[in-house]
C-alpha positions as CSV (number, residue, x, y, z in Angstrom):
1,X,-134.3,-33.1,-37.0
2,X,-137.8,-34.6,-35.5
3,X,-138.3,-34.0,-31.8
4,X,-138.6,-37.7,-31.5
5,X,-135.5,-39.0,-33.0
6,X,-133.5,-36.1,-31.3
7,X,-134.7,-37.9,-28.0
8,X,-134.2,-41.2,-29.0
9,X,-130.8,-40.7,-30.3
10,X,-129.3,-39.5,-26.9
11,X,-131.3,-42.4,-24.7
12,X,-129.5,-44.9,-27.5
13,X,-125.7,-43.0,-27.0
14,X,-126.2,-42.5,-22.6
15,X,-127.8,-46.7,-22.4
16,X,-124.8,-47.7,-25.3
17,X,-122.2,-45.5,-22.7
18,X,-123.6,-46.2,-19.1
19,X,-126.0,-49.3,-18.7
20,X,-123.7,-52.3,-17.8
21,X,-126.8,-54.9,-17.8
22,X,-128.0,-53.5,-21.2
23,X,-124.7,-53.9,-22.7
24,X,-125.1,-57.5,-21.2
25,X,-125.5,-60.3,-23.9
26,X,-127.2,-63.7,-22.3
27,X,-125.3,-66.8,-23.6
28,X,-127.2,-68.9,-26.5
29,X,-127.6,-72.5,-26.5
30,X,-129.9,-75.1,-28.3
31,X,-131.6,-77.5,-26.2
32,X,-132.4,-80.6,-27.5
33,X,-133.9,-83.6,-25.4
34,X,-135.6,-86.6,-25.7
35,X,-136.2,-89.5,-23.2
36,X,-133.9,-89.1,-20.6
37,X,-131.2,-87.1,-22.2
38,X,-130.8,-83.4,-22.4
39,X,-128.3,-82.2,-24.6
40,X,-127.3,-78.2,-24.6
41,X,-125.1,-77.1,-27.0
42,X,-123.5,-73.2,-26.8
43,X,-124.3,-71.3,-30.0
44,X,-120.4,-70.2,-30.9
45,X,-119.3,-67.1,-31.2
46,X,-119.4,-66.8,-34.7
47,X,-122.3,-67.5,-35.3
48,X,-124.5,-64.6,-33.3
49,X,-125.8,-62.4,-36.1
50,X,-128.9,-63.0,-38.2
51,X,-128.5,-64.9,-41.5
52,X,-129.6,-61.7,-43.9
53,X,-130.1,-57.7,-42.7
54,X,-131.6,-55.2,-44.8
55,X,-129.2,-52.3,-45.8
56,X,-130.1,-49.1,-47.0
57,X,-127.5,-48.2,-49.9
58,X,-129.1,-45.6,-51.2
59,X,-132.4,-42.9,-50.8
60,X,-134.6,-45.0,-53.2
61,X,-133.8,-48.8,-52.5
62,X,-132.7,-51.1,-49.5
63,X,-131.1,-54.6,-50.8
64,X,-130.8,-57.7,-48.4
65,X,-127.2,-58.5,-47.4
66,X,-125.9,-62.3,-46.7
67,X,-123.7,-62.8,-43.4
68,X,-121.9,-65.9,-43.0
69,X,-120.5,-67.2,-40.0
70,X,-118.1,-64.0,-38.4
71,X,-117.3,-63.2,-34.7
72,X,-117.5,-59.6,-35.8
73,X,-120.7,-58.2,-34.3
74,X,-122.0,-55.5,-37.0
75,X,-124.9,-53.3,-35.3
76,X,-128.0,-53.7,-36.4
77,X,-132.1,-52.8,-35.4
78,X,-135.1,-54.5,-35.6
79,X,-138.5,-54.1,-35.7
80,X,-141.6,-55.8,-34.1
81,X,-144.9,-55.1,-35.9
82,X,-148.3,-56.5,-36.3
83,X,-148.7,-58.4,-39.9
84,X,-152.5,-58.0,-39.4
85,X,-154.7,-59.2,-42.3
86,X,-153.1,-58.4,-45.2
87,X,-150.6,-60.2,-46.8
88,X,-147.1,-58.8,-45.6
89,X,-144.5,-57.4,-48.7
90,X,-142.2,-60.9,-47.7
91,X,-139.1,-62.4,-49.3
92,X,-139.6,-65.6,-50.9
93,X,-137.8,-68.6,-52.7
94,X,-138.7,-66.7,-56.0
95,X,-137.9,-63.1,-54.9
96,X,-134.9,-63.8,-53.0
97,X,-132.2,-63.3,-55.5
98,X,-134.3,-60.1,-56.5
99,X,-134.2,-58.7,-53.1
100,X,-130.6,-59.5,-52.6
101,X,-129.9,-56.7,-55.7
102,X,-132.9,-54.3,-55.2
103,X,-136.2,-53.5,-53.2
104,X,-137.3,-50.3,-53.8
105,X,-138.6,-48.3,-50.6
106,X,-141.7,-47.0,-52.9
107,X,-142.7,-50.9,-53.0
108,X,-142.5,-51.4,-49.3
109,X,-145.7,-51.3,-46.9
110,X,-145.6,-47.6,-44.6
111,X,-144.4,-49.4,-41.3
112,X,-141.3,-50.9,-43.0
113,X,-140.5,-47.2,-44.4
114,X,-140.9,-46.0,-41.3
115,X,-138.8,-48.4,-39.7
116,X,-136.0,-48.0,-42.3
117,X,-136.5,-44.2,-41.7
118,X,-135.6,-44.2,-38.1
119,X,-132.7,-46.5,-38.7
120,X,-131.4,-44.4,-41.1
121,X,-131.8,-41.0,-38.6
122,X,-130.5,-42.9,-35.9
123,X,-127.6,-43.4,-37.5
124,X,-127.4,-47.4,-38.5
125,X,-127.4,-48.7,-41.9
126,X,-128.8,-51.8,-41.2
127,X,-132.3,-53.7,-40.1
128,X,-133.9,-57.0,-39.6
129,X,-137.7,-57.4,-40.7
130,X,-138.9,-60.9,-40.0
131,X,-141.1,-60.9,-43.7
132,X,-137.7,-60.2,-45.1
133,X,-135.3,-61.2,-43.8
134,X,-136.4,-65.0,-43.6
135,X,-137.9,-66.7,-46.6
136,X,-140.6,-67.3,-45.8
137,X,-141.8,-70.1,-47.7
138,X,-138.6,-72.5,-46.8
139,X,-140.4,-74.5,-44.2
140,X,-137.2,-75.4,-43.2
141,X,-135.2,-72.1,-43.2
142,X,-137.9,-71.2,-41.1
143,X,-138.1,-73.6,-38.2
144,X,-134.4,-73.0,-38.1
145,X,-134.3,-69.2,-38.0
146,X,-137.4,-69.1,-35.2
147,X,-135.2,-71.1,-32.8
148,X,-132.6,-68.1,-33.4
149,X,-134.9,-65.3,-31.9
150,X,-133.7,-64.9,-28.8
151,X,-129.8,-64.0,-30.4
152,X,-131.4,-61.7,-33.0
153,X,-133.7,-59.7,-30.8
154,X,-130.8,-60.3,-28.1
155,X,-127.7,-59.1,-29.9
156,X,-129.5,-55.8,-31.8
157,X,-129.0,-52.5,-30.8
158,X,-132.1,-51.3,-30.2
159,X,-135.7,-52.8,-31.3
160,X,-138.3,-50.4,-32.7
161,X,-142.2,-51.2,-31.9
162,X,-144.6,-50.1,-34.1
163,X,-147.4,-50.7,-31.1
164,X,-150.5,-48.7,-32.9
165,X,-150.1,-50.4,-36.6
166,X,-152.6,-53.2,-36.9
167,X,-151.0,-54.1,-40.0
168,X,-147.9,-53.4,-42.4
169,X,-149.6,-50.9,-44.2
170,X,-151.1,-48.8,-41.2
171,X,-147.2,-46.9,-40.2
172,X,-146.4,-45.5,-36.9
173,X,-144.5,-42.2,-37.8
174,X,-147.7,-40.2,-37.3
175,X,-147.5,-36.0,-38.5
176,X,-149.3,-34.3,-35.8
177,X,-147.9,-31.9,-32.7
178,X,-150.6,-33.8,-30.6
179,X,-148.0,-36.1,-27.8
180,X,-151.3,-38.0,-25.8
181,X,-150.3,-41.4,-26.0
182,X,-152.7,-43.5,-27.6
183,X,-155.1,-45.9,-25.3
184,X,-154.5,-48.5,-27.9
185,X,-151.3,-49.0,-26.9
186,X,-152.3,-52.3,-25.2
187,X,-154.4,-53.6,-27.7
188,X,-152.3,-54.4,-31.0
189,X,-148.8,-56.1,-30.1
190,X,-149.3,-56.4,-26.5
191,X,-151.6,-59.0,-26.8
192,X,-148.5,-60.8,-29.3
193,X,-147.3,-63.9,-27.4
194,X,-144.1,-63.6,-30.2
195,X,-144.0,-59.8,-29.2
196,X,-143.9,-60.9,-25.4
197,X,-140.3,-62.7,-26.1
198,X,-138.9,-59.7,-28.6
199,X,-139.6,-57.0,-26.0
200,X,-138.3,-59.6,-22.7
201,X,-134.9,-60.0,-24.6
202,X,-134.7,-57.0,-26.5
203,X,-131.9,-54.6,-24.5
204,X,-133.5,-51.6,-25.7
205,X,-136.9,-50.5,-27.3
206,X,-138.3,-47.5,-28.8
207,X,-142.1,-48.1,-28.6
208,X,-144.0,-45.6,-31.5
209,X,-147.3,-44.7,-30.2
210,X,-149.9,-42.1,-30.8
211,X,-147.7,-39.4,-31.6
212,X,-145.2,-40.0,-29.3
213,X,-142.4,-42.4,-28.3
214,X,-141.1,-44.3,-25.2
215,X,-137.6,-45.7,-24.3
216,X,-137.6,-49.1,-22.3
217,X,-134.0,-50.5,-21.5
218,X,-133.2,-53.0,-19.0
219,X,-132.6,-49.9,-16.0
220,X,-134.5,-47.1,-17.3
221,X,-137.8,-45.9,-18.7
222,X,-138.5,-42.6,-20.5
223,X,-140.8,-40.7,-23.1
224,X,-140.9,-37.0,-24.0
225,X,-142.9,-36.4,-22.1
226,X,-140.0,-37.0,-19.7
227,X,-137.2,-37.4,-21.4
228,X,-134.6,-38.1,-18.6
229,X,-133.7,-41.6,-18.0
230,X,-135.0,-42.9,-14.7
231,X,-133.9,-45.9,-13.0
232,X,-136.7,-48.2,-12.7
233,X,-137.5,-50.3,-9.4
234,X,-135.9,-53.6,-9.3
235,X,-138.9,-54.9,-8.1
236,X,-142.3,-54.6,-6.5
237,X,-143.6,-55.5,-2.6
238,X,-143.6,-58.9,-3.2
239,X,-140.1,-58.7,-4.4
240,X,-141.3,-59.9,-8.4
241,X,-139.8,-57.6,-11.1
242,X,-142.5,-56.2,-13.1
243,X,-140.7,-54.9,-16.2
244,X,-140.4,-57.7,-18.8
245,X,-137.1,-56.6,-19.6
246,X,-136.3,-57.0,-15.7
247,X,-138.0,-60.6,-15.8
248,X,-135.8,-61.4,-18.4
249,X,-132.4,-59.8,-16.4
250,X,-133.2,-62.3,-13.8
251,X,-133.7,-65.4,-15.6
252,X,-130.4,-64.3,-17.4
253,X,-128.6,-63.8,-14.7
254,X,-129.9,-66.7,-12.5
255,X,-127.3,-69.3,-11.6
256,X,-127.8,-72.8,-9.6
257,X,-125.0,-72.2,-7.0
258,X,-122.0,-74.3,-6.9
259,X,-123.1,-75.3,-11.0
260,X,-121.0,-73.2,-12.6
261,X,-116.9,-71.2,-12.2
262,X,-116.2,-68.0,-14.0
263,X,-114.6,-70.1,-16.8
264,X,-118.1,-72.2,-17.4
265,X,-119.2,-68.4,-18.1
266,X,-116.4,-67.3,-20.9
267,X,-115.9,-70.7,-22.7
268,X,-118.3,-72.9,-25.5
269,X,-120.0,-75.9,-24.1
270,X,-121.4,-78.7,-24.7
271,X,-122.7,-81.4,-22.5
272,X,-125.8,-84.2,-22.3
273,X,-127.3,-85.0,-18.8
274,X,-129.0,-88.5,-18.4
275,X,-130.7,-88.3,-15.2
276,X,-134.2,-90.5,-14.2
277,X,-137.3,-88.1,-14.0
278,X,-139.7,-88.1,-10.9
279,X,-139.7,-86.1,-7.8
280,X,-136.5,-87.3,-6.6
281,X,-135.1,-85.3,-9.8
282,X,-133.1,-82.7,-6.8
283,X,-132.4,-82.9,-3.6
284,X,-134.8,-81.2,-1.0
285,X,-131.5,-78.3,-0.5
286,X,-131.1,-78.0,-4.1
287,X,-134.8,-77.5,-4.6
288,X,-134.7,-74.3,-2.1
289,X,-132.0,-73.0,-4.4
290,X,-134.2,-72.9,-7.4
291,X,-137.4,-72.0,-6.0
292,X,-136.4,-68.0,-7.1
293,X,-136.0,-69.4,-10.4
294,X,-139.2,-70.9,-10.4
295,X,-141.2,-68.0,-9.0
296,X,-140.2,-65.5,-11.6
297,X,-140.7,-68.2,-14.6
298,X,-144.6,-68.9,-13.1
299,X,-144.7,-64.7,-13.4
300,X,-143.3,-64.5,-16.8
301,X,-146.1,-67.3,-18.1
302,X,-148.8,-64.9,-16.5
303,X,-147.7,-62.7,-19.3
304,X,-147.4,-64.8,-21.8
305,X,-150.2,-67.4,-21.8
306,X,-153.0,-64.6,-22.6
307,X,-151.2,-63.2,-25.7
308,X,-152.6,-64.5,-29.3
309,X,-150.6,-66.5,-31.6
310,X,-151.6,-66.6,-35.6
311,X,-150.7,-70.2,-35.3
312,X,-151.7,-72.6,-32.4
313,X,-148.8,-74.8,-33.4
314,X,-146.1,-71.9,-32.0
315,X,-147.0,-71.4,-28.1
316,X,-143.4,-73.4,-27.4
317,X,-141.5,-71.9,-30.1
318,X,-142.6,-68.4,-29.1
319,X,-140.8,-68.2,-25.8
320,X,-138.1,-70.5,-27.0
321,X,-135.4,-68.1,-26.9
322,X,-136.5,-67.4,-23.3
323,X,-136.5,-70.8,-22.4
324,X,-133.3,-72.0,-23.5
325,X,-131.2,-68.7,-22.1
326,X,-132.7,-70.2,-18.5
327,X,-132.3,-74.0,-19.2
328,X,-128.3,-73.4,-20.1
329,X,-128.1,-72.5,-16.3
330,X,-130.3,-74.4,-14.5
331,X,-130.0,-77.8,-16.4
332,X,-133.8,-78.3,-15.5
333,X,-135.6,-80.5,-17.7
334,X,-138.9,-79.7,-19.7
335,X,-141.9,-82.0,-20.3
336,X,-144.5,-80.4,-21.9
337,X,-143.8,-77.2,-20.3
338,X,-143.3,-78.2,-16.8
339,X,-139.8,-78.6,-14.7
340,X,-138.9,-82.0,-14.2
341,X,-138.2,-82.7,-10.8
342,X,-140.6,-79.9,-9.9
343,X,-144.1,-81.6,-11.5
344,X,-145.8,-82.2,-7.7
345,X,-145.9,-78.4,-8.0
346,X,-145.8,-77.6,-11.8
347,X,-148.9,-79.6,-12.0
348,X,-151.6,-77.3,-10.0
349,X,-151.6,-74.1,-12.6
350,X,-155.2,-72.6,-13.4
351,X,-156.3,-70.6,-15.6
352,X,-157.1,-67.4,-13.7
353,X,-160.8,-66.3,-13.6
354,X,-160.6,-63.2,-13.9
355,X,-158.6,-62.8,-16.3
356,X,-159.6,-63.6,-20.4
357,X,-161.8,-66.6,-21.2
358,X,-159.3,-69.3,-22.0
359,X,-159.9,-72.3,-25.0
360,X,-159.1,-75.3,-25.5
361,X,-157.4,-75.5,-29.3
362,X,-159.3,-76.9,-32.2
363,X,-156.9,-79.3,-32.7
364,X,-154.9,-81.7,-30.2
365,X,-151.2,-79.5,-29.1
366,X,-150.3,-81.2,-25.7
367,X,-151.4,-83.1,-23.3
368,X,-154.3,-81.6,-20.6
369,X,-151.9,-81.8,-17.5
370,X,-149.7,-79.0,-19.2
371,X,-150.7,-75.5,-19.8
372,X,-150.0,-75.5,-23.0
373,X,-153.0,-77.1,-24.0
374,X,-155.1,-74.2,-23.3
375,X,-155.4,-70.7,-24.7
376,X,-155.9,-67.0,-24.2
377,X,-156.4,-67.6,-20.4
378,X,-153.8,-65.9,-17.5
379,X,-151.9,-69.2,-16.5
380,X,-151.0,-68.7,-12.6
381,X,-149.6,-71.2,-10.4
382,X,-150.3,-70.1,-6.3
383,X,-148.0,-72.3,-4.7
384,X,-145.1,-70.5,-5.4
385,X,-147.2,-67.0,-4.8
386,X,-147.9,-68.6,-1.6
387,X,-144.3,-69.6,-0.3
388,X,-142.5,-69.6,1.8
389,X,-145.8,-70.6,3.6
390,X,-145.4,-75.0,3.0
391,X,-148.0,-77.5,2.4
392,X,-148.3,-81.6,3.1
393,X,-147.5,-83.4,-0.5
394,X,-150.4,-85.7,-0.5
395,X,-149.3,-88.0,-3.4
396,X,-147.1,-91.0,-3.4
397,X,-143.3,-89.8,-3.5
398,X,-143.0,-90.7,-7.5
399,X,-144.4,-89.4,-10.4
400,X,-143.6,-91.4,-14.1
401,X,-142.8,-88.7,-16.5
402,X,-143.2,-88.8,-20.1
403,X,-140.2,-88.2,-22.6
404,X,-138.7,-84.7,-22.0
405,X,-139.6,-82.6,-24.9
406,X,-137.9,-78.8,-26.3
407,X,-139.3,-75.5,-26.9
408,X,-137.7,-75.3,-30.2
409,X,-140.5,-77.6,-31.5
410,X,-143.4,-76.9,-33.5
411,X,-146.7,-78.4,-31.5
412,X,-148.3,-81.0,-31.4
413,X,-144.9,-83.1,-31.5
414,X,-145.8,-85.9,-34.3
415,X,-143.1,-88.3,-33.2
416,X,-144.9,-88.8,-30.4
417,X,-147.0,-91.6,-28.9
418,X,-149.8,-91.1,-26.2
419,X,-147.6,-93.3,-23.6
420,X,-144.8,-90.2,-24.4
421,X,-147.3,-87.7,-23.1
422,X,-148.7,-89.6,-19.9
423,X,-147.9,-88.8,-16.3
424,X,-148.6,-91.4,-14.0
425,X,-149.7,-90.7,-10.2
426,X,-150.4,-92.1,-7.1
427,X,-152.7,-91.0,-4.9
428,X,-156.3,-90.1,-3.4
429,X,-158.8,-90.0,-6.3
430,X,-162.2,-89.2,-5.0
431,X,-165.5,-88.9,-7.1
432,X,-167.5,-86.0,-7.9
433,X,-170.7,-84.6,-9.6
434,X,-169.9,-81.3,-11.4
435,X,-172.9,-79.1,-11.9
436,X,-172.6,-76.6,-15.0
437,X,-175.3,-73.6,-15.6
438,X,-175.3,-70.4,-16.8
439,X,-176.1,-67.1,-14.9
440,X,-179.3,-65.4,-16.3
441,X,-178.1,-62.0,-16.1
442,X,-174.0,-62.4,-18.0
443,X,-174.2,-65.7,-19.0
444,X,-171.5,-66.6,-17.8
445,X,-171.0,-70.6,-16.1
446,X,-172.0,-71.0,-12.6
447,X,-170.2,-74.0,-11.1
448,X,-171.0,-76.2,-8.6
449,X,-169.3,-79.7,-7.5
450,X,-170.2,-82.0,-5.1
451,X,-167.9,-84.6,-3.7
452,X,-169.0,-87.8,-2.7
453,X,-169.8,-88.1,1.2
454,X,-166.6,-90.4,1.7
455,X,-164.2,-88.2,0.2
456,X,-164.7,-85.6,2.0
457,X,-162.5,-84.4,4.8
458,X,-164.9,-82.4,6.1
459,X,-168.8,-81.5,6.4
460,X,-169.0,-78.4,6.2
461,X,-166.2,-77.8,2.8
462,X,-166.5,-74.9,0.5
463,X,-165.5,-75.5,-3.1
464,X,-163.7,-73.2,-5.2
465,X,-162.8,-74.8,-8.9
466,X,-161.6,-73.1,-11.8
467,X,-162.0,-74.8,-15.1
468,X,-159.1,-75.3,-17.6
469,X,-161.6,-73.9,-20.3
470,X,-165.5,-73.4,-19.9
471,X,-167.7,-76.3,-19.7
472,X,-170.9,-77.5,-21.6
473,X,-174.2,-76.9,-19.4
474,X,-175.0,-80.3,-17.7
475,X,-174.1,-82.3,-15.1
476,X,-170.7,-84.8,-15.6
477,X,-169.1,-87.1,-13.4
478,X,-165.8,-86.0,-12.8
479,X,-163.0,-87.7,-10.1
480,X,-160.9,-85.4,-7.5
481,X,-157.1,-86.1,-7.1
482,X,-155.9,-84.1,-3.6
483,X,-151.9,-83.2,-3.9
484,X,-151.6,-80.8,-1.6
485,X,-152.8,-79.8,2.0
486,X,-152.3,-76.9,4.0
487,X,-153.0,-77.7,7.5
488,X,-155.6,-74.8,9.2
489,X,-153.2,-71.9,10.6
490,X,-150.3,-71.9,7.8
491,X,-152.8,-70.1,4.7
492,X,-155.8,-69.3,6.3
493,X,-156.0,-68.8,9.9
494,X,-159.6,-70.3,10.3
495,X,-159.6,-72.7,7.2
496,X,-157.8,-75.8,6.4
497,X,-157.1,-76.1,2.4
498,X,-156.9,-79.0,0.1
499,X,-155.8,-78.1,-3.3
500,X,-157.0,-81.3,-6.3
501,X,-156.7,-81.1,-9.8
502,X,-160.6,-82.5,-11.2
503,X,-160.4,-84.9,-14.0
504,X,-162.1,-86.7,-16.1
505,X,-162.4,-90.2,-17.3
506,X,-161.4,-90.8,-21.4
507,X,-160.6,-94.8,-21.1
508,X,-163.3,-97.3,-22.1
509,X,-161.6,-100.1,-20.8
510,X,-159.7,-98.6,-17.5
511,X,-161.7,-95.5,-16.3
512,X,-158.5,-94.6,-14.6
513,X,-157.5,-93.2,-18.3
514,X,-157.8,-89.7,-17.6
515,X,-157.3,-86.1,-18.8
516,X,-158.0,-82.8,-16.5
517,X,-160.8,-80.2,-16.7
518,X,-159.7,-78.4,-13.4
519,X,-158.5,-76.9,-10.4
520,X,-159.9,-77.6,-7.1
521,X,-159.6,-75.6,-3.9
522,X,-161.5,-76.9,-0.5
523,X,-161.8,-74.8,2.2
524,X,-163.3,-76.1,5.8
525,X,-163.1,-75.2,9.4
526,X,-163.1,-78.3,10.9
527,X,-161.7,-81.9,9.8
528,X,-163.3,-85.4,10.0
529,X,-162.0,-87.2,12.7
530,X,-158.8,-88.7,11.5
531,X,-159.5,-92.2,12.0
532,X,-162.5,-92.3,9.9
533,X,-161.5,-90.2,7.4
534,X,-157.9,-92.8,7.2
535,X,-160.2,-95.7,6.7
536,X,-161.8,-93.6,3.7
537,X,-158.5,-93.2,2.0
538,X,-158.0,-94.7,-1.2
539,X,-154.5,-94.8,-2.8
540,X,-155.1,-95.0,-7.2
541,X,-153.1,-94.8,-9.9
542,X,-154.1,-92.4,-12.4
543,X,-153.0,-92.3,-15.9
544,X,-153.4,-88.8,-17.2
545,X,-153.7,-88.0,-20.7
């Protein structure tokens, strides 16, 4: 038997036997919400396995098998893999009854063989392929079964990665003695925003590279390197779990104290909340309780938001079985991506700078306050990197929301109207000229912004803003909106720090219209005395877009 599935083989039996959190199945829920209702509903219990598996019946053919509605759980792997360019051996409306009897294994592309190969050797009889097992021409069948990825990945045995095949045709089983593992490991599906969510929920994968293989569960790591199982860190310095299978654990396991019995933990629900939006959404206590919560989510969209998606329309639904394992527990609400009751905070993301150039897509997905209208950029969010250190909220104690929306939606959501996708604010808007050039060595934009002499808070500021997505050389006008201060001593121990989000003007009758282009961060030494800086203050109401 190959070296590789020998290994493999007794990981699977000793994480099956001792890993208590592997074994661990997070409870499945749809989320559904509009306006001011939030409705989560419990997936039953018998109705946790995929719709169709592929079995192997014989040496020369595999067949795809129907499961209804059963609470018994029959095991099962699956298999992530890139599609890449060429059109993927899939089941469709026309070959489905065909595929049900018969697909021969000769007719299959080299990374499916493969897959069914080590299935097979590790003992299963059955697999889920995506191009298979869904049709993939029922729109409908579709939409449905990608809302279900979190239970498939969740509820398999193990998942196999094929991270070296660009495409269903390239294979991973690789002949060779050679066990140097391949630098392109990070370069096929790493860079998957779907593959991001499989490997997160997955409880155990076997990643095929070079011509070797590595075992990730939710405790342990190994490869054949070295082949015994070793209990990985829960977490690093800063106390943030690295592992994505760790960041997943936690969200899993997280629970808003005092929300939930034992009993809320073994039975089916479902419940609606109706609650008004806004910052008064939790109490200041309960807000402490969920600021954990919140950390490791900002954390987990650093990993997500630089993957690639083959369509633009899926950066919700790609991370929706993530999202709606966490919402069951927390009850928070989502509005284009953001926490309700959290959106003084959710608000000041930015795209990272050093990190890949971000876009904006081709077509409209989501409004420009939410980070799902950019992509490819690292999507961080500092405040909660910077707690427990605590800034002054500079913004009127209310924020309108917009309806709440779902991540089980295709995007842009065409139900919607712009006065769904508008946050209203309160606040100090100042003007600003924003600079654009490009550096004559990389090429890259140079950015400079100048605020006007009675906005500032200072005369000697230094101005640090990050784009949402790069700019066209010129010069624009642009308006500052400060929401949060940190007062000289609590950040920086010579600098006082305004953090503002920089928009940008769209209405032709009310310039207060307006959607963001930025992130601001002002750093000075000394303040304007406070007298003539209050007479400079201007409350406005914004309208962002």
């Amino acid at each position: 038997m190959d070296t590789k599935i020998v290994a493999a083989r007794k990981w699977l039996e000793d994480c099956l036997r001792d890993h208590k959190s592997c074994r661990r199945n997070a409870k499945q829920s749809t989320i559904f919400a509009i306006g001011s209702m939030h409705l989560v509903k419990d997936i039953g219990y018998d109705d946790c396995m995929p719709r169709r598996l592929l079995s192997r019946d014989s040496r020369d053919y595999i067949r795809l098998e129907i499961f209804e509605k059963t609470i018994t759980r029959t095991p099962y792997l699956t298999l992530i893999h890139c599609w890449g360019s060429h059109e993927a051996f899939k089941t469709t409306t026309a070959n489905l009854e065909a595929h049900k009897y018969r697909i021969m294994l000769s007719d299959l592309p080299r990374t499916y063989r493969d897959a069914i190969e080590v299935t097979y050797a590790l003992g299963y009889r059955y697999l889920w392929i995506d191009s298979l097992c869904i049709v993939q021409d029922d729109e409908e069948e579709w939409k449905r079964e990608a809302t279900r990825m979190g239970l498939i990945y969740g509820n398999a045995a193990c998942t196999i990665a094929a991270m070296d095949a660009e495409d269903s045709e390239s294979g991973f089983l690789k002949i060779g003695t050679s066990e140097k593992p391949s630098s392109r490991m990070a370069n096929v599906l790493s860079s998957r925003a779907w593959v991001t969510q499989e490997r997160m929920i997955s409880p155990r994968t076997l990643s095929y590279t070079g011509n070797t293989v590595y075992w990730e569960c939710r405790e342990c790591d190994a490869n054949q390197q070295n082949p015994q199982l070793d209990k990985r860190l829960a977490a690093n310095r800063s106390g943030v779990p690295e592992n994505p299978k760790q960041i997943f654990e936690f969200l899993r396991d997280f629970r808003f104290e005092g929300m939930e019995t034992e009993d809320w933990e073994e039975t089916q629900h479902e419940f609606m909340d109706i609650l008004d939006g806004g910052l008064s959404y939790f109490s200041d206590e309960e807000k402490d309780k969920l600021v954990p919560f919140l950390k490791i989510w900002w954390y987990f969209l650093e990993l997500y938001t630089p993957c690639k998606l083959s369509h633009e329309s899926d950066k919700f639904l790609a991370m929706n079985g993530v999202a709606a394992i966490t919402q069951r527990h927390t009850r928070l609400r989502n509005t284009w991506g953001l926490w309700g009751g959290f959106l003084e905070h959710e608000l000041l993301w930015h795209v990272d700078p050093n990190g890949p150039v971000s876009k904006r897509p081709e077509r409209w997905r989501a409004p420009s306050w939410s980070w799902a209208s950019v992509d490819n950029g690292k999507v961080v969010n500092d405040y909660y990197k910077r707690l427990p250190v605590m800034p002054q909220l500079m913004i009127m104690p209310k924020i309108e929301v917009p309806f709440h929306t779902s991540f089980d939606q295709s995007l842009p959501i065409k139900a919607f109207r712009p006065k769904s996708y508008c946050i209203k604010l309160n606040g100090d808007l100042r003007k600003a000229d924003l600079f654009t050039k490009l550096d004559n060595r990389s090429k890259s934009p140079i950015y400079n912004i100048y605020l006007d002499p009675c906005g500032r808070r200072s005369e000697s500021e230094k101005h640090d803003f990050r784009p949402d997505a790069p700019l066209t050389v010129g010069s624009r006008e642009v308006w500052c909106f400060l929401v949060l201060y940190y007062e000289k001593g609590s950040l920086d121990p010579d600098e006082h720090v305004d953090i503002r989000l920089v928009l940008e003007s769209i209405g032709e009758e009310d310039e207060r219209i307006m959607r963001r282009i930025g992130y601001l961060e002002t750093r000075y030494s000394e303040m304007r005395d406070w007298n003539d800086f209050y007479e400079d203050y201007w409350w406005k109401h914004v309208e962002l877009r």
